[in-house]
N, CA, C and O atoms as CSV, one atom per row, in Angstrom:
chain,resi,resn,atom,element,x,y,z
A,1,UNK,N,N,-50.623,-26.412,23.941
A,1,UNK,CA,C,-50.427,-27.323,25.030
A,1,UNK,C,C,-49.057,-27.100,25.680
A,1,UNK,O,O,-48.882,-27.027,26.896
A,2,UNK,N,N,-47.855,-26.971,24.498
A,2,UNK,CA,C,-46.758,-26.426,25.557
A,2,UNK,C,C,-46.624,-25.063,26.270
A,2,UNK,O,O,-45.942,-25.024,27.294
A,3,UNK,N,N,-47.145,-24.082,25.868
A,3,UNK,CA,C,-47.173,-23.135,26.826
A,3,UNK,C,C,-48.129,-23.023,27.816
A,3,UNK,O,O,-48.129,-22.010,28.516
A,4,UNK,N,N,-49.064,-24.027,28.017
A,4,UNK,CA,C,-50.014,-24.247,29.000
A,4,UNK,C,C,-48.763,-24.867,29.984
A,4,UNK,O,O,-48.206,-24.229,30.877
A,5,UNK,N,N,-48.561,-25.820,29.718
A,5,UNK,CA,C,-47.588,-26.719,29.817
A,5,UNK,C,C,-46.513,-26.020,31.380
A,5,UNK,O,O,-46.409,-26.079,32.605
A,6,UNK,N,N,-45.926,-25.388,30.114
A,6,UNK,CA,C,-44.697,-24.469,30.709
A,6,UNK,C,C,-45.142,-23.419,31.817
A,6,UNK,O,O,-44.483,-23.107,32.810
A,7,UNK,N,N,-46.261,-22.987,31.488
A,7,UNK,CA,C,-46.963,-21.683,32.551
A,7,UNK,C,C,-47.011,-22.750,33.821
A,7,UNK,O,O,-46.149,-22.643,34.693
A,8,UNK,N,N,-47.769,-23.521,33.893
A,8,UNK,CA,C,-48.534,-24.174,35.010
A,8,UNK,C,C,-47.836,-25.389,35.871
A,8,UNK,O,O,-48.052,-25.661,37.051
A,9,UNK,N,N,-46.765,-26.173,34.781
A,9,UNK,CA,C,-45.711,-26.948,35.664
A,9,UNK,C,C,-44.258,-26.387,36.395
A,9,UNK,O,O,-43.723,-26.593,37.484
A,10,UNK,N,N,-43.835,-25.348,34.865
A,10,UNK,CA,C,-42.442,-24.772,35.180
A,10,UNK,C,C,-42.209,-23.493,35.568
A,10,UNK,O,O,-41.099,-23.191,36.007
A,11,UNK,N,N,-43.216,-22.569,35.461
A,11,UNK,CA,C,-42.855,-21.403,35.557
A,11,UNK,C,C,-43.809,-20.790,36.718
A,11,UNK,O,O,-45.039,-20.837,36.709
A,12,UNK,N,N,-42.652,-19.961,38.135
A,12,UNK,CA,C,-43.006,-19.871,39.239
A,12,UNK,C,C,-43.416,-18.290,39.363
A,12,UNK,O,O,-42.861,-18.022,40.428
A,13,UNK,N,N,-43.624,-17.890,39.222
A,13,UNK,CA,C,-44.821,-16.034,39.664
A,13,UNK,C,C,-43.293,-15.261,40.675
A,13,UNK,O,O,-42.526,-14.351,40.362
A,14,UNK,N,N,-43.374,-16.195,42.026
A,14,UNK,CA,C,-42.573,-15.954,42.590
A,14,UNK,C,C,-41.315,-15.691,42.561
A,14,UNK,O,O,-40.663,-15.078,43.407
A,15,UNK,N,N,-40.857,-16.297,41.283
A,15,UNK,CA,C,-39.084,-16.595,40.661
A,15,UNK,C,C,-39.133,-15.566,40.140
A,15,UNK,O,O,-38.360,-14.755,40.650
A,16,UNK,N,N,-39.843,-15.108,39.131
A,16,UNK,CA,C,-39.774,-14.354,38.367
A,16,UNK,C,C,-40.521,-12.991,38.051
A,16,UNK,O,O,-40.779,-12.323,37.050
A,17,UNK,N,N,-40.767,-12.914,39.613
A,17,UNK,CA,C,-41.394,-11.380,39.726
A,17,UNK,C,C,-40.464,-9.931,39.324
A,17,UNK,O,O,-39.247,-10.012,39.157
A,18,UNK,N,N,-41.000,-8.988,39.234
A,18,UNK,CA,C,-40.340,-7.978,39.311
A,18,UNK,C,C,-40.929,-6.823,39.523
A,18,UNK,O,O,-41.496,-6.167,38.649
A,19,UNK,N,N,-40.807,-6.466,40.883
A,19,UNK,CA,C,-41.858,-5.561,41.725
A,19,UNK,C,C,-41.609,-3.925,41.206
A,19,UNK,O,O,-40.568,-3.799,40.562
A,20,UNK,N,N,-42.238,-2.930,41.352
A,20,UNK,CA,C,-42.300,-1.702,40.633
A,20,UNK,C,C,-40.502,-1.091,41.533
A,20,UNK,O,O,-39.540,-0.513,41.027
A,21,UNK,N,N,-40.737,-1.561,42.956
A,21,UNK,CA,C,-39.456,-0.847,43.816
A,21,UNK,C,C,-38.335,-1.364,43.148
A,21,UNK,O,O,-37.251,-0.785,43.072
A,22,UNK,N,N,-38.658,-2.685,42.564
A,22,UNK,CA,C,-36.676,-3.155,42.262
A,22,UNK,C,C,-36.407,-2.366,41.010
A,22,UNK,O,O,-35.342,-2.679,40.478
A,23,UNK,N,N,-37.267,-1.186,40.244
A,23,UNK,CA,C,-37.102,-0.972,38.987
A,23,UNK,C,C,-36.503,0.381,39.272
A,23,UNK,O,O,-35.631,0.856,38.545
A,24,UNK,N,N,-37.052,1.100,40.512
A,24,UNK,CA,C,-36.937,2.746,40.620
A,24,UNK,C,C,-35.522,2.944,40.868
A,24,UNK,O,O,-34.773,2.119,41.392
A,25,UNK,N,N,-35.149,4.336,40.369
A,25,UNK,CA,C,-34.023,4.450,39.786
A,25,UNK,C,C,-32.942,4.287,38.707
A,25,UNK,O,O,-31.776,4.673,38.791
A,26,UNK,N,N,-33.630,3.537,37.498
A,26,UNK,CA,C,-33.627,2.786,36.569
A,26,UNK,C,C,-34.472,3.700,35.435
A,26,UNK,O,O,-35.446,4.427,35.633
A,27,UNK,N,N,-33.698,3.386,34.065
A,27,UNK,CA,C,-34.455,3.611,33.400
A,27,UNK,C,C,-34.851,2.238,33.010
A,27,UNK,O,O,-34.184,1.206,33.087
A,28,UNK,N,N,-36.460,2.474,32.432
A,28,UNK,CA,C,-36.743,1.068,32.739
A,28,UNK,C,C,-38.118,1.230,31.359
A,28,UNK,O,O,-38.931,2.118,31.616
A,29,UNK,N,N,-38.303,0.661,30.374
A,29,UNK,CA,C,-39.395,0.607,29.654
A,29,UNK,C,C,-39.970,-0.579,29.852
A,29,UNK,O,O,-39.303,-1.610,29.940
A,30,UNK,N,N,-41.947,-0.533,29.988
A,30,UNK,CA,C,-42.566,-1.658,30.156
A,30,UNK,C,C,-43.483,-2.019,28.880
A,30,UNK,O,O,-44.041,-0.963,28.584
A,31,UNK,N,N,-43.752,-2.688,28.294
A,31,UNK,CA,C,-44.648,-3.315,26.962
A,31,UNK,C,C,-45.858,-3.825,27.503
A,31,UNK,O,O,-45.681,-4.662,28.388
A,32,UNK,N,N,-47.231,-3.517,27.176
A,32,UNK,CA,C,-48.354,-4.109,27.824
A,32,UNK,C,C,-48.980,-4.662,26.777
A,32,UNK,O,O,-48.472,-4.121,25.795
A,33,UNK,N,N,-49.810,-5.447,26.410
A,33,UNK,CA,C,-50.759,-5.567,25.483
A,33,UNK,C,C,-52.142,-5.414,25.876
A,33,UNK,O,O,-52.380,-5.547,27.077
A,34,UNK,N,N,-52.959,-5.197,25.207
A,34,UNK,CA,C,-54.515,-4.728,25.637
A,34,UNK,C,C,-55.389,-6.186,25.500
A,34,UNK,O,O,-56.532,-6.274,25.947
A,35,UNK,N,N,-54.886,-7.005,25.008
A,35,UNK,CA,C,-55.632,-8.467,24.901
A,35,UNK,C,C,-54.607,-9.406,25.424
A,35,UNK,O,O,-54.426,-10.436,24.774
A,36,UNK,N,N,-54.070,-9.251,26.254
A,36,UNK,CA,C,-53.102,-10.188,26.975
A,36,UNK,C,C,-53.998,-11.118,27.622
A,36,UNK,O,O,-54.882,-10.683,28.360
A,37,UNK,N,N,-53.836,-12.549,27.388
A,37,UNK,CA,C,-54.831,-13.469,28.027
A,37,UNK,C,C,-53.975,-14.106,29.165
A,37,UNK,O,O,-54.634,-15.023,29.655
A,38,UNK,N,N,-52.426,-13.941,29.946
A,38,UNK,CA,C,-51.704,-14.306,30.404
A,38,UNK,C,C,-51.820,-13.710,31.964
A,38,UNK,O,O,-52.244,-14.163,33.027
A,39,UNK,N,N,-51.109,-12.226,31.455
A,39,UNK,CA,C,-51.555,-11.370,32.784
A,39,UNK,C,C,-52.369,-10.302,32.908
A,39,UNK,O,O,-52.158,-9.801,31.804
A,40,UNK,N,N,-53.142,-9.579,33.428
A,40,UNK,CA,C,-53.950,-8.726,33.750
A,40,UNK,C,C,-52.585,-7.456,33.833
A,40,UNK,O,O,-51.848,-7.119,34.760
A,41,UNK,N,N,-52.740,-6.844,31.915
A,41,UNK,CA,C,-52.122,-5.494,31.731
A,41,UNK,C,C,-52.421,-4.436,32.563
A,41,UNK,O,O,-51.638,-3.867,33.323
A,42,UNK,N,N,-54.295,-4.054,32.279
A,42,UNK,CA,C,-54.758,-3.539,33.251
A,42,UNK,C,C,-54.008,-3.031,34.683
A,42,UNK,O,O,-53.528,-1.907,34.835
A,43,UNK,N,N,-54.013,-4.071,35.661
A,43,UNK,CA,C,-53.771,-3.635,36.820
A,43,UNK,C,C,-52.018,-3.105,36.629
A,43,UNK,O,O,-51.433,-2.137,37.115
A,44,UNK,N,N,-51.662,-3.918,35.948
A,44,UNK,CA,C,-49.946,-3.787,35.630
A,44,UNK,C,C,-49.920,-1.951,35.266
A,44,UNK,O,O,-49.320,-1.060,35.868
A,45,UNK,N,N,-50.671,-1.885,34.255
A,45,UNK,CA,C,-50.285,-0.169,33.777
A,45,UNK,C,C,-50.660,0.506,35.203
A,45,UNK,O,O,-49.803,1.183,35.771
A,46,UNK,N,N,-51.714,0.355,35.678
A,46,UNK,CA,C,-51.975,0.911,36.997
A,46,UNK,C,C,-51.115,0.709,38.264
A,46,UNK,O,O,-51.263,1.462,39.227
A,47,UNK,N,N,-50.532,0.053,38.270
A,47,UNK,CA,C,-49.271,-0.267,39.596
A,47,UNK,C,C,-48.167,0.602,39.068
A,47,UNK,O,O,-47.411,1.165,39.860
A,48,UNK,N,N,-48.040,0.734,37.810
A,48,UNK,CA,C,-46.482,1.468,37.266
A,48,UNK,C,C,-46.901,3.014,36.849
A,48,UNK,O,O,-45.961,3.807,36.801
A,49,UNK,N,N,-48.155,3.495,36.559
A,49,UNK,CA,C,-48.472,4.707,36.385
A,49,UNK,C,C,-48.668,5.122,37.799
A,49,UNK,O,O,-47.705,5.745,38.245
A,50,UNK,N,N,-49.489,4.975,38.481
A,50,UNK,CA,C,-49.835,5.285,39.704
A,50,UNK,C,C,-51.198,5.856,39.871
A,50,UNK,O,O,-51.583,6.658,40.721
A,51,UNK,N,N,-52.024,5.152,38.655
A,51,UNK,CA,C,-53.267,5.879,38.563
A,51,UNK,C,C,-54.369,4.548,39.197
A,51,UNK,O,O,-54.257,3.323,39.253
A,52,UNK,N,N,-55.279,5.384,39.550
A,52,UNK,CA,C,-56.212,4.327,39.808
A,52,UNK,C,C,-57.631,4.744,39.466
A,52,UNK,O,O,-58.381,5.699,39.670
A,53,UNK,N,N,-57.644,3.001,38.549
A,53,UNK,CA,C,-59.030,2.768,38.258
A,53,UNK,C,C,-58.491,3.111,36.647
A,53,UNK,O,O,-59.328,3.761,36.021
A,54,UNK,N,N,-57.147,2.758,35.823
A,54,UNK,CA,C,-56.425,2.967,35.076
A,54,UNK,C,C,-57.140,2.597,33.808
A,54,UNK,O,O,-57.616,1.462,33.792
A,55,UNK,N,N,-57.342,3.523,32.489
A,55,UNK,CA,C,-57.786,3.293,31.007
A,55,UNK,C,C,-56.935,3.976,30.314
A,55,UNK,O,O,-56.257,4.905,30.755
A,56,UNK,N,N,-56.929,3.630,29.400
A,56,UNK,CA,C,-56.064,4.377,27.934
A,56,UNK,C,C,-56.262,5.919,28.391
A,56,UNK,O,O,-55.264,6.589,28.656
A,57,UNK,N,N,-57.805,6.577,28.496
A,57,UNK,CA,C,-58.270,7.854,28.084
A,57,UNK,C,C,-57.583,9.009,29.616
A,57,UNK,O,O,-57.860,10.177,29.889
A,58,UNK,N,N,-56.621,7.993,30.324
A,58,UNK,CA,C,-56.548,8.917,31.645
A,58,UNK,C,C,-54.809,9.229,31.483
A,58,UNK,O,O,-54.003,8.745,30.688
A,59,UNK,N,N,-54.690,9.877,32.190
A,59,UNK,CA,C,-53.391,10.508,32.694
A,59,UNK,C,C,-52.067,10.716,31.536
A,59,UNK,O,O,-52.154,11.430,30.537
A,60,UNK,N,N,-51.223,10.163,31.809
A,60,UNK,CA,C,-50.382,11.259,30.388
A,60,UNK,C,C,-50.279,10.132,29.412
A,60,UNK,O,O,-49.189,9.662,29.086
A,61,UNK,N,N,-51.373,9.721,28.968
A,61,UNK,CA,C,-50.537,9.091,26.966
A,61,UNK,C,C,-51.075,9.754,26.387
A,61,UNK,O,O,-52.191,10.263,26.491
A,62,UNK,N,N,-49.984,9.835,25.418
A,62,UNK,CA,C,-49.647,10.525,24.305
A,62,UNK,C,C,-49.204,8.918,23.208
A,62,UNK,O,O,-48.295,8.137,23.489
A,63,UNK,N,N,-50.098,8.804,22.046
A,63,UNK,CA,C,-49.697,7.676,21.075
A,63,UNK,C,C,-49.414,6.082,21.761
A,63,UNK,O,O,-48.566,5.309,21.315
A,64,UNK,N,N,-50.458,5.739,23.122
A,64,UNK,CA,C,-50.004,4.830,23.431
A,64,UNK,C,C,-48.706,4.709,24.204
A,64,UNK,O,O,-48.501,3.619,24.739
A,65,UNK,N,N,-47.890,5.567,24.331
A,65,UNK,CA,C,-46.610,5.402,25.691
A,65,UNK,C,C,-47.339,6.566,26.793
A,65,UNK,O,O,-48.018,7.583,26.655
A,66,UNK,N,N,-46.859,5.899,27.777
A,66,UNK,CA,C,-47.090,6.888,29.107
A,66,UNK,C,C,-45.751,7.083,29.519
A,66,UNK,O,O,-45.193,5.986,29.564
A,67,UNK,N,N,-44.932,8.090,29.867
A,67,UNK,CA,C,-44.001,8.635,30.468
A,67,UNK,C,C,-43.810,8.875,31.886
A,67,UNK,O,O,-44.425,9.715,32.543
A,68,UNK,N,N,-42.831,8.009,32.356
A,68,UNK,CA,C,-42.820,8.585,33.969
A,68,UNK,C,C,-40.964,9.061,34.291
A,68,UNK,O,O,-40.059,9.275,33.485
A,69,UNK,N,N,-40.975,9.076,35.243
A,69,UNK,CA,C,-39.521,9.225,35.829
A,69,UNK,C,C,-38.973,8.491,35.421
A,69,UNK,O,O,-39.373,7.531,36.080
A,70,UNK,N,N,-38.019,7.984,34.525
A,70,UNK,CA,C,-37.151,6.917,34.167
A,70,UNK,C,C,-37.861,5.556,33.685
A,70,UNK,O,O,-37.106,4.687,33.248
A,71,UNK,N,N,-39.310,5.275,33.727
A,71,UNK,CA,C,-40.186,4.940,33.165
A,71,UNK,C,C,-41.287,4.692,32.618
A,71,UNK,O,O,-42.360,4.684,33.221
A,72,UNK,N,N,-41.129,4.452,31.356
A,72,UNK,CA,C,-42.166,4.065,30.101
A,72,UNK,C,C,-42.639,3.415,29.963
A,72,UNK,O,O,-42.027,2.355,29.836
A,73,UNK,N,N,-44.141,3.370,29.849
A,73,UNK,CA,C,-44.990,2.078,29.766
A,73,UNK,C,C,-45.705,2.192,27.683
A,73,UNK,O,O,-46.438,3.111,27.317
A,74,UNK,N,N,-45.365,1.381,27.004
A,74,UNK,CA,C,-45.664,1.365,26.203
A,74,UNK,C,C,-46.909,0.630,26.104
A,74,UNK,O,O,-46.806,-0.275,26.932
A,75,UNK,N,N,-47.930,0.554,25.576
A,75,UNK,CA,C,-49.331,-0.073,24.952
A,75,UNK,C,C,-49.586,-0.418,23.971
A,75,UNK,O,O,-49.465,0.418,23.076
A,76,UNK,N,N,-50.041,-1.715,23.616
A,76,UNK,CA,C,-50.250,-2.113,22.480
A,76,UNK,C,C,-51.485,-2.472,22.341
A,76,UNK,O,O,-51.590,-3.697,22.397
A,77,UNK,N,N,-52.856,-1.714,22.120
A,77,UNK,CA,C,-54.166,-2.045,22.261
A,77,UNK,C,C,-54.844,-3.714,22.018
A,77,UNK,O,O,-55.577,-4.278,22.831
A,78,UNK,N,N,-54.474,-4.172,20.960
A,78,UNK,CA,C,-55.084,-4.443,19.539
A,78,UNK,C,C,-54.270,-6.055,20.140
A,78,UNK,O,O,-54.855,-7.048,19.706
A,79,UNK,N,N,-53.466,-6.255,20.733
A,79,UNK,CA,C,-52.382,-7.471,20.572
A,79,UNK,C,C,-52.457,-8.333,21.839
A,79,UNK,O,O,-52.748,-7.757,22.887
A,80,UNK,N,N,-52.251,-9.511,21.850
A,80,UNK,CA,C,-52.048,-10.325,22.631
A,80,UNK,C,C,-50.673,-10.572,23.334
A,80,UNK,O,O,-49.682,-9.952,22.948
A,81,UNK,N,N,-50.597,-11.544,24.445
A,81,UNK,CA,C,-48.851,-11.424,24.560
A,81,UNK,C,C,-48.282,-11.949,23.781
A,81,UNK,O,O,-48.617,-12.860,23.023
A,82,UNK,N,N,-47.305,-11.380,23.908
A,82,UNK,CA,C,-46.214,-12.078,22.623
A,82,UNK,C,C,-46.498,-11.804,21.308
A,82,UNK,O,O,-45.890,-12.335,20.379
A,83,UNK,N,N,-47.534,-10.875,21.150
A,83,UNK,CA,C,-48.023,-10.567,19.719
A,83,UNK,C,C,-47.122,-9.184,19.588
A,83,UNK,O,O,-47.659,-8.720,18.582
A,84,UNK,N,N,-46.441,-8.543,19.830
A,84,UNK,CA,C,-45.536,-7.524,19.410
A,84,UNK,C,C,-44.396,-8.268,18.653
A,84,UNK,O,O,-43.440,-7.499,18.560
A,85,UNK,N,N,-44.191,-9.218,18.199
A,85,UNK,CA,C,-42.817,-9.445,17.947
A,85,UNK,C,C,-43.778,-10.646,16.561
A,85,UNK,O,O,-43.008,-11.293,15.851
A,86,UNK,N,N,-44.878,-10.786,16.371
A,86,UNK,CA,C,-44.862,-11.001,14.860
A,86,UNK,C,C,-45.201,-9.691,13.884
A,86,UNK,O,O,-45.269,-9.915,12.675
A,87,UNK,N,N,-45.349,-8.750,14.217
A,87,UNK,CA,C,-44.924,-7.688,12.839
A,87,UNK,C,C,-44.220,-6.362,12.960
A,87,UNK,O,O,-44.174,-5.474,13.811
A,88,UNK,N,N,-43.607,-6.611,11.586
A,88,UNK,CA,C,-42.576,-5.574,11.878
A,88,UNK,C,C,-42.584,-4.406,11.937
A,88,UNK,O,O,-41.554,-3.732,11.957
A,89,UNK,N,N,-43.925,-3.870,11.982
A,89,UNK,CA,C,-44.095,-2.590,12.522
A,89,UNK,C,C,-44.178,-2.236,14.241
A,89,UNK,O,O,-44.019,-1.099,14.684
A,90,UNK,N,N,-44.432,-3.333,15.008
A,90,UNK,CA,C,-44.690,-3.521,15.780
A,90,UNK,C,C,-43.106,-3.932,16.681
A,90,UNK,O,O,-42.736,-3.523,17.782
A,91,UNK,N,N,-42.574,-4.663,15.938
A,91,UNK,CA,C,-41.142,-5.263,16.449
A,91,UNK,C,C,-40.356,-4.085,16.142
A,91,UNK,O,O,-39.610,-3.574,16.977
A,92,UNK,N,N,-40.516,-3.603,14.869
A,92,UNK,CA,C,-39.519,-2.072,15.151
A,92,UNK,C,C,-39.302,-1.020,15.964
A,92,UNK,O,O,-38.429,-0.178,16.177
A,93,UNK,N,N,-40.753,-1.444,16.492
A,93,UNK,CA,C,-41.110,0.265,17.821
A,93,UNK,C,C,-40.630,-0.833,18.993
A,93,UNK,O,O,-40.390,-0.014,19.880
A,94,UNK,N,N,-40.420,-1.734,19.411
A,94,UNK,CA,C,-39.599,-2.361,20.105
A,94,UNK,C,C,-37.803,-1.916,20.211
A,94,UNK,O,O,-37.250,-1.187,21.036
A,95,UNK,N,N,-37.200,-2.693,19.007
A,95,UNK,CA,C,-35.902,-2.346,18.419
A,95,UNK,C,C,-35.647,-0.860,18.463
A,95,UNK,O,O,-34.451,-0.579,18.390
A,96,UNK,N,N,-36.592,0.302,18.577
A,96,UNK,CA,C,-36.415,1.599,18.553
A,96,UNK,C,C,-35.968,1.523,20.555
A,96,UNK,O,O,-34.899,1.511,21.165
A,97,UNK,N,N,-37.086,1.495,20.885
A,97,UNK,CA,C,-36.934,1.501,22.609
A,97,UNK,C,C,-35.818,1.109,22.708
A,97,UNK,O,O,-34.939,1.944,22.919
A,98,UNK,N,N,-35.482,-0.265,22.591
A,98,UNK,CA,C,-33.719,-1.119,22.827
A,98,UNK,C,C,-33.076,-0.290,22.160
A,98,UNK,O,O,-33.011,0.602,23.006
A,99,UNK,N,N,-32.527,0.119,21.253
A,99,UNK,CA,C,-31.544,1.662,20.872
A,99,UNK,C,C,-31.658,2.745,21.331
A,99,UNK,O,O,-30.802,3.616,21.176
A,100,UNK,N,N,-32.795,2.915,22.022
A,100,UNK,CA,C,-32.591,4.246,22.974
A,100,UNK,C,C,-31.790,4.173,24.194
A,100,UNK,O,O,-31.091,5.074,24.659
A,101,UNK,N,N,-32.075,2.331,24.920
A,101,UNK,CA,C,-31.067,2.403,26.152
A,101,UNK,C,C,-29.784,2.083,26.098
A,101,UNK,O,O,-28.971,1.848,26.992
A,102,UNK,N,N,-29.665,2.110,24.528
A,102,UNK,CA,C,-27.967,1.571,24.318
A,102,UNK,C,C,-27.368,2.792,24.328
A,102,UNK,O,O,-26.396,2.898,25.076
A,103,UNK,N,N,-27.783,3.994,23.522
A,103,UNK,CA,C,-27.332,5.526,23.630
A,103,UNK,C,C,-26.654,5.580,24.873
A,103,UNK,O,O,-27.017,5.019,25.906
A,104,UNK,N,N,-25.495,6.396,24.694
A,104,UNK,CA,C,-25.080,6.949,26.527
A,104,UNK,C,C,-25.941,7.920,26.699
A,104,UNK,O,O,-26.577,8.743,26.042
A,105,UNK,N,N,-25.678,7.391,28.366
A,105,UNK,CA,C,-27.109,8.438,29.190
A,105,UNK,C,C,-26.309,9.917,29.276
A,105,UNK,O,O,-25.118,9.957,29.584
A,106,UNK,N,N,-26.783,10.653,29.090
A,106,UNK,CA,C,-26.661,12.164,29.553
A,106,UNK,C,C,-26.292,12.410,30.931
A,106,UNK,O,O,-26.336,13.636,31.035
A,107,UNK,N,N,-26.053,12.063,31.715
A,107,UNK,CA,C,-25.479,12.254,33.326
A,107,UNK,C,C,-25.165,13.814,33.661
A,107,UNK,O,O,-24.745,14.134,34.772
């Protein structure tokens, strides 16, 4: 009930967008889940890959990440939102990504 709550009274789409252009130039990693009941991953991997009509079996993944210019779309088949961060196999391949952008960049 509170995150119904919170989605539908407090939290605005509009406030808190973040369109594919404000990211380019950036290194930038994205987390999707494949059972996300929140937002439609789907179209999301497809706006940031640039594929259309977007499934797991198309264009470059390799183990669930897709690789682009400065960004990574990671996949999590099997999980809901917010379901990456109850196990720690799952939260570690997180914590791995966040230590990669702490590294200095190579310039």
């Amino acid at each position: 009930m509170g995150v119904s709550h919170a989605l539908f009274r407090r939290f605005f789409w509009a406030d808190n967008i973040l369109w594919k252009e404000d990211i380019q130039g950036r290194r930038v990693a994205v987390t999707l889940t494949g059972k996300d009941l929140i937002v439609d991953t789907k179209a999301i991997g497809a706006c940031l890959t640039g594929a259309d009509g977007w499934t797991l079996e198309m264009g470059g993944w390799k183990v669930g990440v897709w690789k682009g210019d400065g960004l990574d779309v990671v996949w999590f088949q099997d999980l809901d939102h917010g379901q990456v961060f109850e196990k720690k196999e799952t939260r570690d391949r997180l914590v791995d990504i966040v230590k990669t952008f702490c590294l200095p960049s190579k310039l």
